[in-house]
C-alpha positions in Angstrom: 79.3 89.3 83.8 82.6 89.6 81.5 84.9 90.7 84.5 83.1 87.6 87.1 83.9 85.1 84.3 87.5 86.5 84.2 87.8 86.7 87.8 86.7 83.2 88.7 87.0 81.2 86.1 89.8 82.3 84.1 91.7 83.1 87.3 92.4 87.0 86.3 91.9 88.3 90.1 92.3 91.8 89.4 90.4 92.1 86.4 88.0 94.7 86.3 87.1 97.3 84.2 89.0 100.4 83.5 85.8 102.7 85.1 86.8 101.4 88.6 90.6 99.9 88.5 92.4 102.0 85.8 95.8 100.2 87.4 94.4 96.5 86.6 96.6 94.0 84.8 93.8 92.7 83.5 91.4 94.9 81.7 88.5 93.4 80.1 86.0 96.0 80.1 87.8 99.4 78.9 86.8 102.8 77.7 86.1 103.3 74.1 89.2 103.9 72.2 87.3 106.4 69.6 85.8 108.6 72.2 87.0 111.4 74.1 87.5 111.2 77.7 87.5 114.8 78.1 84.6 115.9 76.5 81.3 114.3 78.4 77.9 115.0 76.2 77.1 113.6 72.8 80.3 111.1 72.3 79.0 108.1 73.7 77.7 105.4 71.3 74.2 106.3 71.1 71.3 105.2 68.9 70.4 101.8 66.7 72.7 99.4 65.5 73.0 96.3 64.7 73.8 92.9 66.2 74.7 89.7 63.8 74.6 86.3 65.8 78.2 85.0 64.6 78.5 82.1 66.9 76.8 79.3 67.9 77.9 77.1 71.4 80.9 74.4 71.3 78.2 71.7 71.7 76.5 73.4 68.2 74.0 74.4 70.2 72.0 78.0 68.7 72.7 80.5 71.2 69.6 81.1 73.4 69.6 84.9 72.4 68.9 84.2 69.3 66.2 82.2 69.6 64.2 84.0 71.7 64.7 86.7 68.5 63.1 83.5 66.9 66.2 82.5 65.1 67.5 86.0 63.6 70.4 86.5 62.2 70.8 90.0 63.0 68.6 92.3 65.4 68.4 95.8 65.6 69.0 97.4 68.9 69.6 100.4 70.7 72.9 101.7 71.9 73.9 104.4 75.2 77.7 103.7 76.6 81.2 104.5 76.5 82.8 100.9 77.9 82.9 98.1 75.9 84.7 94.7 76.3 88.4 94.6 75.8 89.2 93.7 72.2 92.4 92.6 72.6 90.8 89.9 75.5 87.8 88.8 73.8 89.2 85.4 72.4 90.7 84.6 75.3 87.4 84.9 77.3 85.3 83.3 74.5 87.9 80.6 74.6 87.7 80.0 77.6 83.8 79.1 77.9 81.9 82.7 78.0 80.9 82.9 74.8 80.2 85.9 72.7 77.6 84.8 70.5 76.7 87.9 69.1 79.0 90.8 67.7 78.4 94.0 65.8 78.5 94.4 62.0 82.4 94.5 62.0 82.7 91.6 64.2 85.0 93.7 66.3 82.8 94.6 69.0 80.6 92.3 71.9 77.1 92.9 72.0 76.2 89.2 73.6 77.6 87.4 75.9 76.2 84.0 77.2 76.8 80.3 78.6 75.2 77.1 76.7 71.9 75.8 78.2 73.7 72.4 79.2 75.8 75.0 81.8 73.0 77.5 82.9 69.8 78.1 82.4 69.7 81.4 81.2 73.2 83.4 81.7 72.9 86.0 78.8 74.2 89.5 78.8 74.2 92.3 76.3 76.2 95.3 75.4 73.2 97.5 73.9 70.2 98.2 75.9 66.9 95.8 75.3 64.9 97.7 78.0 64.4 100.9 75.1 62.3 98.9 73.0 60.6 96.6 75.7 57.0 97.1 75.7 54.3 95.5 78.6 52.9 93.9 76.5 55.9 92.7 74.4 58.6 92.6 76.1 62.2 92.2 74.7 63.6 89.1 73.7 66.3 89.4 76.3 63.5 90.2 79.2 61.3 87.6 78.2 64.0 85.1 77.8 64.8 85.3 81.3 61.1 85.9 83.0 60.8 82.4 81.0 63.4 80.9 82.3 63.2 82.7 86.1 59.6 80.8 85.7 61.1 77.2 84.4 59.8 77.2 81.4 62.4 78.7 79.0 62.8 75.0 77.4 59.0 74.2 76.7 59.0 77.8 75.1 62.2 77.0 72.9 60.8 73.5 72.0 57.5 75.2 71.0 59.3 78.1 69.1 61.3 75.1 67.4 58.3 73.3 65.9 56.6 76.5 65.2 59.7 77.7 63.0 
């Protein structure tokens, strides 16, 4: 999602992330600074943390993440990489349109990433993994934001969620 935004609408052609192109001029997804490259097993950031939602959309518009974690301010979510989004690009990026609407607790790190409603329908990505706590029968916010959504009825759901709350 991050390096597609940077490719073609920021005009960064070789960005990529340092996994595949460790030459790229362009960087946006790199390996995590604090871990070692060397030793693979139990450095990866692993386990539950937490996510505050510190944006909202240029059009004030409550990022569609959060509502479909019925307005939280911060969720709880479960954690299993080594690559994260460049730091030192993430203004640029949010800047220029994708924004990350959700960080962790130092606000340092992206956990979501999404477009406003008025753009897409439901472009939403997240750094952690929703799938661990996804159930059949109640799925994750994430996954039943875009089954909602997939099915063209993500705004009836947010309307009724809105009167609800």
């Amino acid at each position: 999602m991050v390096v597609e935004y940077a490719r073609n609408i920021i005009g960064w052609k070789d960005a990529n992330s340092t996994e595949f192109d460790s030459e790229s001029q362009h960087p946006v997804v790199i390996f995590m600074p604090e871990i070692d490259r060397d030793t693979m097993g139990g450095n990866m950031r692993l386990g539950e943390r937490n996510t505050k939602f510190t944006h909202k959309h240029d059009d004030g518009s409550t990022p569609v993440t959060q509502i479909m974690y019925n307005y939280a301010n911060v969720v709880s979510e479960r954690h299993r990489h080594r690559y994260e989004v460049n730091p030192d690009v993430v203004h640029e990026i949010h800047n220029a349109g994708l924004k990350f609407v959700g960080r962790d607790e130092s606000g340092e790190r992206m956990e979501v990433a999404e477009l406003p409603r008025s753009q897409h329908p439901y472009y939403v990505g997240c750094q952690y993994h929703p799938e661990f706590k996804s159930r059949p029968l109640k799925p994750s916010p994430p996954f039943h934001g875009l089954v909602l959504a997939s099915c063209g009825i993500l705004e009836d759901h947010i309307d009724e969620t809105t009167r609800q709350g």
